[in-house]
C-alpha positions as CSV (number, residue, x, y, z in Angstrom):
1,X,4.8,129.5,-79.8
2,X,4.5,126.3,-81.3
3,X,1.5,123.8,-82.3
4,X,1.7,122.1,-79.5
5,X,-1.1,121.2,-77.7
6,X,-0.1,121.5,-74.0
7,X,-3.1,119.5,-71.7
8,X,-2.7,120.6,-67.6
9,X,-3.9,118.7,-64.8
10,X,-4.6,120.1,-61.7
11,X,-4.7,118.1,-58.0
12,X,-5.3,120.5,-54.7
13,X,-5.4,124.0,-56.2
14,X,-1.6,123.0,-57.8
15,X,-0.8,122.9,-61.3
16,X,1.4,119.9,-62.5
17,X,1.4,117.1,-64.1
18,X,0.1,113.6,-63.4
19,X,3.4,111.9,-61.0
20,X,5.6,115.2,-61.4
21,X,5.4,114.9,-57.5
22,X,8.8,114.3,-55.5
23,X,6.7,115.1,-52.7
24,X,6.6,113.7,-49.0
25,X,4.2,110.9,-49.9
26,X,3.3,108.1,-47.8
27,X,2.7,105.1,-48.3
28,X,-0.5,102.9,-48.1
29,X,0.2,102.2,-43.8
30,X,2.7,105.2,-43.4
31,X,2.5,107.2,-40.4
32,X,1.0,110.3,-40.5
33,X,3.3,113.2,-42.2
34,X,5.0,116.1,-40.4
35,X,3.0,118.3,-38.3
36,X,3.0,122.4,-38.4
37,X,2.2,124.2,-35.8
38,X,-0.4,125.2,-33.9
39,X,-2.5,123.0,-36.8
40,X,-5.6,120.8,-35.6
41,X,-5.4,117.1,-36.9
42,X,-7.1,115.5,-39.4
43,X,-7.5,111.8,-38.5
44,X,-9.1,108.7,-39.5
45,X,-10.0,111.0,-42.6
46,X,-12.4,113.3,-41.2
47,X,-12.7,116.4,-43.3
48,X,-11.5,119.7,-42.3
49,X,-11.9,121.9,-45.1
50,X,-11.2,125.6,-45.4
51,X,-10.7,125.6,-41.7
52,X,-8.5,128.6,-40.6
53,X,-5.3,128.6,-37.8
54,X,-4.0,131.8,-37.5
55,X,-4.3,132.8,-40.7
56,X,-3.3,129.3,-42.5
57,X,-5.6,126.8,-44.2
58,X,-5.7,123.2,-43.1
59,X,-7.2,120.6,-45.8
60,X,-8.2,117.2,-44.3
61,X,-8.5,114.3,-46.3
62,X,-11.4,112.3,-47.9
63,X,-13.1,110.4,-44.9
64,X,-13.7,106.4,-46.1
65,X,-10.6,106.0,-47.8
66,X,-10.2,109.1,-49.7
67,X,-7.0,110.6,-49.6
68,X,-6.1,112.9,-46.8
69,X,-3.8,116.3,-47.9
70,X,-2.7,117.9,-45.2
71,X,-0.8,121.4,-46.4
72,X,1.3,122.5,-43.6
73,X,2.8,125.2,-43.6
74,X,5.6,126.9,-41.0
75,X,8.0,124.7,-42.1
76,X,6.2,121.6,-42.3
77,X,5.7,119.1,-45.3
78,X,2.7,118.6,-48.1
79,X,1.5,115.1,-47.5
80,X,0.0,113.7,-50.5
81,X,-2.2,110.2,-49.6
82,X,-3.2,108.2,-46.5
83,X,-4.4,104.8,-46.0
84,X,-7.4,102.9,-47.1
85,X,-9.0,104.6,-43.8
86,X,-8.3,107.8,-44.5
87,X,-5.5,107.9,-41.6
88,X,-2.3,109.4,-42.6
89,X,-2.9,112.7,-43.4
90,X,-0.8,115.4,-42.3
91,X,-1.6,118.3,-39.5
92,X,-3.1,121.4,-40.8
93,X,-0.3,123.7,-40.4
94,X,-0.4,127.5,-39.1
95,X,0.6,130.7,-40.5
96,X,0.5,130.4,-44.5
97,X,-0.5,128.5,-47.6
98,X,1.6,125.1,-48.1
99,X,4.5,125.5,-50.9
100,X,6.7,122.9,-52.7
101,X,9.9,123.5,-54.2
102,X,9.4,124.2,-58.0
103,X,11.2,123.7,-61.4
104,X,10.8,124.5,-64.9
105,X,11.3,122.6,-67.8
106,X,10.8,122.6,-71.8
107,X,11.4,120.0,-74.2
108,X,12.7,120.6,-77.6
109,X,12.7,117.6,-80.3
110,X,15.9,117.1,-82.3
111,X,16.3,114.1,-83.4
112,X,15.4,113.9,-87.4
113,X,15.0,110.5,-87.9
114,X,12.3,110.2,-85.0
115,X,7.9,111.4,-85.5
116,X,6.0,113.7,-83.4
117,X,5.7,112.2,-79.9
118,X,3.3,112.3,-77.4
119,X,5.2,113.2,-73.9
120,X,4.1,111.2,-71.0
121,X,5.0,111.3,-66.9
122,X,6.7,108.1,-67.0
123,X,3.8,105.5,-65.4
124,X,1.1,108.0,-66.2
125,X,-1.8,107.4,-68.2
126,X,-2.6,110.9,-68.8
127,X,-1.0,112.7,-72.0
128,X,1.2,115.7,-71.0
129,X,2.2,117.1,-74.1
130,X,0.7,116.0,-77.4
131,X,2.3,115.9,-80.7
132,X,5.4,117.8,-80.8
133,X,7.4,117.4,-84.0
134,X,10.9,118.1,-85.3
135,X,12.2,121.0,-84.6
136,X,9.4,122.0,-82.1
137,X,9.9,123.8,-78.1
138,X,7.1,123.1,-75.6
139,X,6.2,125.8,-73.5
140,X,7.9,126.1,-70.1
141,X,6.2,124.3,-67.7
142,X,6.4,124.3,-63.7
143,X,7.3,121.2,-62.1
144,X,8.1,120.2,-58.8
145,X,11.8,119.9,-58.1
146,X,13.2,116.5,-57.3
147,X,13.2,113.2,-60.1
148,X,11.5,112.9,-62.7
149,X,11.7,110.4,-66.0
150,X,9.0,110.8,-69.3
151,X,7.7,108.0,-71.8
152,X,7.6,109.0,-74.9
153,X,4.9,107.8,-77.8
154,X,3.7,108.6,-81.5
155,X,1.9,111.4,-81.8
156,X,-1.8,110.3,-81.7
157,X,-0.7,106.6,-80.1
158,X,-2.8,104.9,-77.8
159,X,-2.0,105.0,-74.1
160,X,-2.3,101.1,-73.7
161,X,0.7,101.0,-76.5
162,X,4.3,100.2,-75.2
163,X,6.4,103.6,-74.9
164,X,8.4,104.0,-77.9
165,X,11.2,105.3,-75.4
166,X,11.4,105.7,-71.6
167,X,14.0,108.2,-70.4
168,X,16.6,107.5,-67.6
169,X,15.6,109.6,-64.1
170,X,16.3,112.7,-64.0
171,X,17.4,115.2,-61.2
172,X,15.4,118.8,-61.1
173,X,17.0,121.7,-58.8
174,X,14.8,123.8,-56.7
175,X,14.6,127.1,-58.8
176,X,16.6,126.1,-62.0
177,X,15.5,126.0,-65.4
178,X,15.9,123.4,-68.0
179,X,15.5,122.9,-71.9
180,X,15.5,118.8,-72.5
181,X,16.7,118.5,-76.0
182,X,15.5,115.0,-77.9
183,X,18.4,113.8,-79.6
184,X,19.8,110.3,-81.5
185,X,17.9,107.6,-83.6
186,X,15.1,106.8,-82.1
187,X,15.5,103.0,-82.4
188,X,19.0,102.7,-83.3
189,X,20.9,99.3,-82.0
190,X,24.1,101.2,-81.5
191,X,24.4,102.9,-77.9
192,X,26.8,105.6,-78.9
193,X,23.9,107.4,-81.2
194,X,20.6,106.0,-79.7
195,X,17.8,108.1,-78.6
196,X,17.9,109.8,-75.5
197,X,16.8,112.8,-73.9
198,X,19.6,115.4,-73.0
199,X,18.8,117.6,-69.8
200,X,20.6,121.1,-70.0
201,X,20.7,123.5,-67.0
202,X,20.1,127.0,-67.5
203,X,23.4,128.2,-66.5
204,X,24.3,130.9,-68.5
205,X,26.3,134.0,-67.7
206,X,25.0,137.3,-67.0
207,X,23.5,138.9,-69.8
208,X,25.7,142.2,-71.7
209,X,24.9,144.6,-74.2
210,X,25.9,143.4,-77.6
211,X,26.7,139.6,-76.8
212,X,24.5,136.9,-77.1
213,X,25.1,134.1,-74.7
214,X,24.5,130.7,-76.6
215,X,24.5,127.1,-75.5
216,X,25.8,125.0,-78.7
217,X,24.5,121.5,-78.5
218,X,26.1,118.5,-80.7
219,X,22.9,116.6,-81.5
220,X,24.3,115.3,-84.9
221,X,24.8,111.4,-84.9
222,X,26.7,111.2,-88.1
223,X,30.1,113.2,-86.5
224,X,31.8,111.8,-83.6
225,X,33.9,115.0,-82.5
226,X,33.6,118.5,-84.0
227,X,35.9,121.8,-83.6
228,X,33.3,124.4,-84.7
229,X,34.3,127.5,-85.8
230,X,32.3,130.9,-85.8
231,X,33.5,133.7,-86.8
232,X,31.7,137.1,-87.3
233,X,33.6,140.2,-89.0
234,X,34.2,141.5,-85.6
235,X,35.6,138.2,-83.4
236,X,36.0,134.7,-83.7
237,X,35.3,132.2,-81.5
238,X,36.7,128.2,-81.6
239,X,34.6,125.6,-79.9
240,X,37.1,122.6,-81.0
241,X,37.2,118.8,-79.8
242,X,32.9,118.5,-78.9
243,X,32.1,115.5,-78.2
244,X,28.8,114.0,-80.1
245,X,25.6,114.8,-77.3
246,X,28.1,117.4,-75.6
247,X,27.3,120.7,-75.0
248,X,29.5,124.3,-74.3
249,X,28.3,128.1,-74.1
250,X,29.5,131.0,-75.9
251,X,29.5,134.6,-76.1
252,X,28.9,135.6,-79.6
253,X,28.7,139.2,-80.6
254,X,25.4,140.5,-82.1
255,X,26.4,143.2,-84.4
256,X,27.2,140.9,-87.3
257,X,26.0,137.5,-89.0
258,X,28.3,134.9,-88.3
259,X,30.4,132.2,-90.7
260,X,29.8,128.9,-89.0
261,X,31.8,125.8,-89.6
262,X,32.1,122.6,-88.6
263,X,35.2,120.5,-89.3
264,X,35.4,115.9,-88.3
265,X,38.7,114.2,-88.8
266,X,40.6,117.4,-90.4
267,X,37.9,118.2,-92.7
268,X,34.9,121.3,-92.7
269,X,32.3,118.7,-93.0
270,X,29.4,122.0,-93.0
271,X,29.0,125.8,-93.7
272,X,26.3,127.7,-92.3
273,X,25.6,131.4,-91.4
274,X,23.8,132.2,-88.1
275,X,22.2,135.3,-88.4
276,X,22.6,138.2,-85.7
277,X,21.1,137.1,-82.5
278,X,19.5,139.8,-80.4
279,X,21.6,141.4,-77.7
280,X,21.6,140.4,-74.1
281,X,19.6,136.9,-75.1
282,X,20.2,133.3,-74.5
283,X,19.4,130.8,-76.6
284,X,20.2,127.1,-77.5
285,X,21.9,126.7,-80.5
286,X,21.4,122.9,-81.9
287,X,23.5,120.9,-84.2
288,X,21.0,118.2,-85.9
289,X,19.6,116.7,-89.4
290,X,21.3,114.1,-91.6
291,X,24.2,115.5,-93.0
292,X,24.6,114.8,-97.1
293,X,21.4,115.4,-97.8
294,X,18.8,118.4,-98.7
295,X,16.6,120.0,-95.9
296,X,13.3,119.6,-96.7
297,X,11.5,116.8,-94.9
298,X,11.9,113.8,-94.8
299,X,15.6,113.9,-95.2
300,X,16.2,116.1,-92.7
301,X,19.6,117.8,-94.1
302,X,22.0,119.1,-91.4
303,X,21.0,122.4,-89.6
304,X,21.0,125.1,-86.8
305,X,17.9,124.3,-84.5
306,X,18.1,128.3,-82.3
307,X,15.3,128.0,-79.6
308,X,15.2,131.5,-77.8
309,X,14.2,131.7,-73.9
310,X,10.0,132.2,-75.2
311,X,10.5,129.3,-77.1
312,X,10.5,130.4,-80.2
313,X,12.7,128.1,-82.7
314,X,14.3,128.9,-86.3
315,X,16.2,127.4,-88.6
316,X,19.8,128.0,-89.6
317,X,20.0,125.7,-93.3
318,X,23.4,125.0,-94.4
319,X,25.0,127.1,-97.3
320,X,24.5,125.0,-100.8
321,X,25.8,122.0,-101.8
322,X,27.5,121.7,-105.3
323,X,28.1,117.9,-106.4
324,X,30.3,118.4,-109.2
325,X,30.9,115.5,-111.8
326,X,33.3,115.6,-114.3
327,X,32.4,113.8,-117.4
328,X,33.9,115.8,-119.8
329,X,37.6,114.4,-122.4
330,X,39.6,117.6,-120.4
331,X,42.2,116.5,-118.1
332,X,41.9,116.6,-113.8
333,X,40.5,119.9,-112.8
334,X,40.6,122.2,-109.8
335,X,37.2,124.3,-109.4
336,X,37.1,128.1,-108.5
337,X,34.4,130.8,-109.2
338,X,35.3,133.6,-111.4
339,X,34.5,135.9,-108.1
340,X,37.1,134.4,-106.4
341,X,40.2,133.1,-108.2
342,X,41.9,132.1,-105.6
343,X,39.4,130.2,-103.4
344,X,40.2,126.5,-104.4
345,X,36.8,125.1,-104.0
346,X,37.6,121.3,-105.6
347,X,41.4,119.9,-106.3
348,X,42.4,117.7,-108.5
349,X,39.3,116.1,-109.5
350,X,39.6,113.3,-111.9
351,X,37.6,112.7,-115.1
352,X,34.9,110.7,-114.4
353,X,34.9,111.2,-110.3
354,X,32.7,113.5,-108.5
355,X,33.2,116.2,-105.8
356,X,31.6,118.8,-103.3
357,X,31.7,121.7,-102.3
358,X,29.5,124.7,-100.7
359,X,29.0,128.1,-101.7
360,X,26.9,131.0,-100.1
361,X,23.2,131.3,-101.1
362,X,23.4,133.6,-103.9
363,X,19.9,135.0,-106.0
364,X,22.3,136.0,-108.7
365,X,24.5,132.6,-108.8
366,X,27.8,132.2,-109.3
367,X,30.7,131.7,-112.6
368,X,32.0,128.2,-112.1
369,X,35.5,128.0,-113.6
370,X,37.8,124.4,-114.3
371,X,41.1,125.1,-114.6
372,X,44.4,122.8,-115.2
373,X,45.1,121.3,-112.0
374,X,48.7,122.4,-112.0
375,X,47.3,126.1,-112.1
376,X,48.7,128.6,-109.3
377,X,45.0,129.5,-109.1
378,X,41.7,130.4,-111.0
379,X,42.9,133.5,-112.8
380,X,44.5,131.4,-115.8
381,X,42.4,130.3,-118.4
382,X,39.8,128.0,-117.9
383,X,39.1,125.0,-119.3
384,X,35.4,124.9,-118.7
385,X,32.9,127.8,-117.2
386,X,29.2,128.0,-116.7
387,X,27.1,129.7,-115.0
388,X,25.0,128.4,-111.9
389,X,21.0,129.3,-111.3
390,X,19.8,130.9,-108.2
391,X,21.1,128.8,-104.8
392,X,18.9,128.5,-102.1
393,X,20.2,127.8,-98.5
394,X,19.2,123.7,-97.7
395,X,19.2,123.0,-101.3
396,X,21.6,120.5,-102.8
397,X,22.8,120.6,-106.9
398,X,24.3,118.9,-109.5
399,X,26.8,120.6,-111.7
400,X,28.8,118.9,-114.8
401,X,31.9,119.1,-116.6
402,X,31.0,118.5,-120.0
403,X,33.3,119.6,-123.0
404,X,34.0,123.4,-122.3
405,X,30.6,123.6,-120.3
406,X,29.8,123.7,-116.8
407,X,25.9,123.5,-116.4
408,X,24.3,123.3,-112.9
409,X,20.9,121.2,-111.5
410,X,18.6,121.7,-108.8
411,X,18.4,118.4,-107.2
412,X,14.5,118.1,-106.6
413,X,13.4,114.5,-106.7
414,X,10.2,113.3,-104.9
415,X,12.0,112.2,-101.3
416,X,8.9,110.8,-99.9
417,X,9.2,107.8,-102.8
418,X,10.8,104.6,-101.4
419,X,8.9,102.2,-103.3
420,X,10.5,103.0,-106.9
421,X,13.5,104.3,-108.3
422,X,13.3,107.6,-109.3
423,X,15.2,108.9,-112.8
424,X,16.1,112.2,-114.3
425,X,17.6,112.3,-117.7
426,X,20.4,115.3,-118.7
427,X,21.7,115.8,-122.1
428,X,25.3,117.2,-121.8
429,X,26.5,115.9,-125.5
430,X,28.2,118.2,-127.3
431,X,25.5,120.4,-129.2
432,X,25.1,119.4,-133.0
433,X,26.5,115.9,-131.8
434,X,22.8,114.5,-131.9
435,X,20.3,115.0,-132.5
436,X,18.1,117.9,-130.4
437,X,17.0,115.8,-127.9
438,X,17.3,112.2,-126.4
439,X,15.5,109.6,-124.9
440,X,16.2,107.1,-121.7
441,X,15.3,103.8,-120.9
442,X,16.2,99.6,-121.1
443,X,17.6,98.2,-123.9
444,X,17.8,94.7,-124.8
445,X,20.4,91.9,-123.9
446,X,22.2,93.0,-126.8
447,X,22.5,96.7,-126.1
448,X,21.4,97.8,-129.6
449,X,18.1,98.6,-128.8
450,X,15.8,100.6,-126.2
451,X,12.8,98.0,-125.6
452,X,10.9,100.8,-123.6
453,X,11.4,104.7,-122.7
454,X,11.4,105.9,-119.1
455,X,12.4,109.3,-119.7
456,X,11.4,111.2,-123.2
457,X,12.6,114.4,-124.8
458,X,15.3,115.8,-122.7
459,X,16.7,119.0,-124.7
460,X,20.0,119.7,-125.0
461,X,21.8,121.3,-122.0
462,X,18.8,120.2,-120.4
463,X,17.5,118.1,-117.6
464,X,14.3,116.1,-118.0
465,X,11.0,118.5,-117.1
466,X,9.7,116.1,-114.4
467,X,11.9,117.6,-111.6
468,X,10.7,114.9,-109.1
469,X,11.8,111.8,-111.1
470,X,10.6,109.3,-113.0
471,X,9.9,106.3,-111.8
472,X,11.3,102.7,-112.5
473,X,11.1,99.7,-110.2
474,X,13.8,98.6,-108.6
475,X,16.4,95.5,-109.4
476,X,19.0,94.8,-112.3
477,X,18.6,97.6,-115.9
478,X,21.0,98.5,-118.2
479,X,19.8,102.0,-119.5
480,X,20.9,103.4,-122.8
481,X,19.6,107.1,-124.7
482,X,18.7,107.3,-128.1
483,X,17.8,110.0,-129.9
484,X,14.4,110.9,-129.0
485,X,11.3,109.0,-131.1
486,X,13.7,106.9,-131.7
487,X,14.9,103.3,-130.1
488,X,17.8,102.7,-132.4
489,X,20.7,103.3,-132.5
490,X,21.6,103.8,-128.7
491,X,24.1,106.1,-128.1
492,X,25.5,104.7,-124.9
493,X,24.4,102.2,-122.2
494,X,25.1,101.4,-118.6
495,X,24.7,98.3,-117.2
496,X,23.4,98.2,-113.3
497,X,23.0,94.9,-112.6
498,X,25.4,93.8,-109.5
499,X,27.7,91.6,-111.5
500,X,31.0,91.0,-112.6
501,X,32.3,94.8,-112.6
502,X,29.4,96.5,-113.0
503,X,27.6,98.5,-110.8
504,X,25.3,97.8,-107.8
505,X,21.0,97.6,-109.3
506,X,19.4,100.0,-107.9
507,X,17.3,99.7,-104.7
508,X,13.7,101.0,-103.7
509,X,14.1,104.3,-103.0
510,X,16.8,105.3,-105.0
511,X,17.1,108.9,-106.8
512,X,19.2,109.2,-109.5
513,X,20.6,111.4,-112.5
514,X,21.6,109.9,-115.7
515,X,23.6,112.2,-117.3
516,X,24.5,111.5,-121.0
517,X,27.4,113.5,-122.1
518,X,30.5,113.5,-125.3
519,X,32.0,115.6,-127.7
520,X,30.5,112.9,-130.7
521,X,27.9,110.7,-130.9
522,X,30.5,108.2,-131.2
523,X,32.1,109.3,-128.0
524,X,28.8,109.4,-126.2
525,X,29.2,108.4,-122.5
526,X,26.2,107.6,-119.4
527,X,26.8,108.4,-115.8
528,X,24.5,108.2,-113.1
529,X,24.7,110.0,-109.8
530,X,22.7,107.9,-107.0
531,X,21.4,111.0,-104.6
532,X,19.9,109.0,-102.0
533,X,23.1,108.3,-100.1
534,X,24.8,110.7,-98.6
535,X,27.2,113.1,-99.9
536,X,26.3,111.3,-103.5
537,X,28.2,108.9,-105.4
538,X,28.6,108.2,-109.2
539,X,28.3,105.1,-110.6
């Protein structure tokens, strides 16, 4: 069970919600509704309460323009509402309690660039659900079959506000259940990945011992189409060509973990593993988040959303990201861990270009090897190797080529920051090259010397201590490193400035590494890796 805070309203001894109704409801002048039998009429709204038939209750109306509910039951029809006089109410009906066709229904928020909502009865003024966030399952609640549609607001939003969102009608069977996924950008101009509110039927198959029965949902924006692939050490199953907000069930087996991924235009685009699922369950497995980018809020990296039938929900992170740069004088590279020689995880990558690739969440890490790119495989000898850290499922890193080194970052910068640009130094020169460590920052129009230091003492090897950035406003720089307590003479610089051939300055909101690497002092060389967009780029 979630946060959630559920609110119930209850109208004639039934629980629903504020306009759930698609009862038979007249209308202010209607005639009266459809008698039972045997019943004894309630007119002109004269109350007849808790008067029995033959064993069934008949409920008048409210006399001087209350409203008149007349349960009948053998067959007949709830009447909700008379007129202003109290006339319309139905006949008392004989033989049992009145009953309306029911439905049940959950909602489960997936859409990462949108807030906690408030759910509302389209029209109504009374809160239904309050504040369900990403990655959140209401309970299941009881409805009455028929149409329905919902407004949805910021959590904590006033009533008398404008709905953010107001979802297209939608049709309930008597005696089915449905999870309503909230998908798209919540705001987004083009149609194809707006917000909208996706209503999936319970249909799945019988339940068998040692299969799971799962409804995959494509809820991810970014992708078009996507063939997903899962396969477990005991089957495989292929899902190819689903189409953006599409949907398909599966049997997957429940003995084993399972190697999810997905592939767009040719390419795996995402790794993940699902984890055994429990035998004989259904559950909803969700494809959301904004791929290219870590987990953690508020980027909301790809992932699994699996909500079971109680409503619980988990999250299935995708394996690691590795962005590797090269920035070292060795020729074009392919990348392969020692482990696995002949796993090609990059090809042919370029000095000075950057790459990607995933690995499994390891505690231990991994032996990152280079090798000549006209190498049958990773078993030759290497031109660089280094070890990575721990990698954490979610979690996105930086690794460099620099002379015979590989060294490997956690990405970690402060992503709640859009007002600065954020800056983390790495020393990759050569050791002995400089001196032990180096500072960052502007230098002057002539490049010759820093005229202020925005990142201080980075060691060699090294990435600067403040993990979440440090912060520069945005617009034109050109950064250079000098050897730290020093502003004179700089080592490198890099002009960001948006003209000519240089690169773009950076923007509000920016996080970036600026990596200083080189055999020599002489040779000495800055890149910068802009994290904020997706899949990285160096500049």
């Amino acid at each position: 069970m979630n946060n959630s805070n559920f609110r119930f309203l209850s109208f004639a001894s039934l629980s629903l919600f504020i306009g759930l109704t698609p009862l038979a409801c007249g209308d202010d002048g209607d005639s009266p509704g459809t008698a039972g039998k045997g019943g004894t009429s309630s007119t002109a709204g004269k109350a007849n309460v808790g008067g029995e038939d033959n064993g069934g209750t008949s409920n008048g109306g409210t006399s001087n323009g209350g409203t008149s509910n007349g349960g009948t039951s053998n067959g007949g029809n709830l009447n909700l509402g008379g007129d202003d006089n109290g006339v319309g109410g139905g006949e008392g009906g004989a033989g049992g309690e009145a009953t309306v066709a029911k439905s049940r229904l959950r909602v489960v928020h997936a859409s990462p660039n949108a807030p906690a909502v408030d759910i509302y009865v389209k029209g109504s003024s009374a809160v239904a659900v309050e504040n369900v966030e990403y990655g959140e399952a209401t309970e299941f609640l009881e409805v009455d079959a028929g149409t329905i549609a919902f407004d949805l607001r910021a959590a904590g939003a006033e009533v008398s506000e404008d709905a953010a969102f107001t979802s297209e009608d939608i049709t309930l069977e008597e005696g089915a259940e449905y999870t309503l996924v909230a998908a798209g950008e919540l705001g987004a101009e083009d149609e194809e990945v707006s917000f909208r509110i996706l209503p999936l039927q319970h249909d799945f198959d019988a339940a068998e011992a040692g299969v799971a029965q799962a409804r995959v949902v494509h809820a991810t924006t970014a992708w078009e189409d996507v063939d997903l692939d899962l396969a477990s050490t005991e089957d495989a199953v292929d899902l190819p060509g689903l189409a953006r907000f599409g949907s398909e069930t599966v049997a997957l087996p429940t003995t084993a973990t399972d190697d999810v991924s997905f592939s767009a235009a040719d390419a795996v685009v995402s790794e993940l593993v699902l984890p055994k699922l429990a035998s004989e369950s259904e559950v909803f497995v969700i494809a959301t988040g904004n791929p290219g980018f870590p987990f953690r809020a508020p980027a909301n990296g790809f992932a699994l959303l699996v909500v079971d039938q109680d409503g619980k929900t988990s999250w299935v992170k995708e394996n690691p990201w590795i962005h590797v740069l090269h920035a070292s004088d060795v020729g074009t590279v392919d990348f392969y861990t020692s482990a696995a020689p002949t796993v090609k995880l990059e090809d042919n990558l370029a000095q000075g270009a950057l790459g990607a690739f995933q690995l499994r969440a390891s505690t231990t890490g991994y032996t990152l090897k280079a090798v000549d790119a006209d190498a049958p495989n990773g078993s030759v000898t290497n031109d660089a190797q280094g070890t990575t850290s721990t990698l954490i499922v979610g979690e996105h890193y930086l690794s460099y080529l620099a002379g015979d080194q590989i060294r490997t970052i956690r990405e970690q910068f402060d992503l709640t920051q859009t007002d600065e640009v954020l800056l983390r130094g790495v020393h990759g020169v050569k050791a002995g090259a400089v001196a032990a460590g180096v500072d960052f920052g502007p230098v002057n129009v002539a490049g010759t010397e820093l005229t202020s230091v925005l990142v201080a003492g980075v060691a060699p090897g090294l990435a600067s201590s403040t993990v979440t950035g440090d912060s520069v406003a945005p617009g034109a720089l050109t950064l250079g490193v000098a050897a730290t307590g020093t502003t004179t003479p700089v080592l490198a610089t890099l002009a960001l400035t948006g003209t000519a051939s240089t690169p773009a300055a950076p923007v509000a909101g920016e996080r970036d590494f600026v990596l200083v690497t080189g055999a020599t002092a002489a040779a000495a060389k800055l890149y910068v890796v802009d994290t904020s967009v997706a899949g990285w780029s160096v500049r």
